[in-house]
C-alpha positions, 0 to 999 in steps of 0.5 A, a space after each residue: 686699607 690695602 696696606 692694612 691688610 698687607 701687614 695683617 698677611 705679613 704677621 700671619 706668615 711670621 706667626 706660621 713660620 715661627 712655628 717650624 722647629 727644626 731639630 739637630 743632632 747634638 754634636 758628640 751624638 751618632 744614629 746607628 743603624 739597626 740591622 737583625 741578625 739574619 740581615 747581617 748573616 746572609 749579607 756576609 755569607 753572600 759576601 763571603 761567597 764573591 770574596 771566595 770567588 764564587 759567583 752568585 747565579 741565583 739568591 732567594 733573600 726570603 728562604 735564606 739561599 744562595 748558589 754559587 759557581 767557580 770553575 764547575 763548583 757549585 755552592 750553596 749557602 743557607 741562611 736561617 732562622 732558628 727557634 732560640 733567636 740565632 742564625 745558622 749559617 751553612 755552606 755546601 760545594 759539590 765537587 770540592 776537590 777542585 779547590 780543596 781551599 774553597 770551603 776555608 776561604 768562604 768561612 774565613 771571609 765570613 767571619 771576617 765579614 761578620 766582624 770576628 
């Protein structure tokens, strides 16, 4: 009798776990991943902003600002949301004639963060 229903819990746990399906990706097939176009923009522009050799001393991810710091510059970049859909991405130093380049190498890390 014991044996018995040895058997019964063994095909119990053979129907259970031939009910596991596990799916693969078919080869040749990628997952991409999803990322808005606000996320991107303040992820290069706050990029972009180190890649100038500015050090980020504050950032505020929700109201799209960041500031920055080199050699007493400070910077500010802004990040937002337009009515269209878009983003508009804007990058302000004080004190610039410090590092007239300052402003050119931000834009042109940017864009290159930004894939252009």
């Amino acid at each position: 009798m014991r044996s018995c229903h040895v058997w019964y819990l063994l095909a119990a746990a053979a129907i259970a776990l031939s009910g596991c399906v596990v799916y693969q990706t078919p080869s040749g097939y990628y997952v991409q991943s999803y990322q808005t176009t606000y996320d991107r923009a303040w992820s290069a522009a706050t990029g972009a902003m180190q890649d100038a050799g500015m050090q980020i001393v504050s950032s505020d991810y929700a109201a799209g600002i960041a500031r920055g710091a080199k050699d007493g510059i400070d910077a500010t970049v802004s990040v937002a949301r337009q009515a269209d859909g878009t983003t508009r991405v804007q990058f302000d130093a004080k004190s610039s004639e410090r590092d007239p380049g300052l402003a050119q190498r931000f834009s042109t890390a940017y864009e290159r963060r930004m894939g252009r």
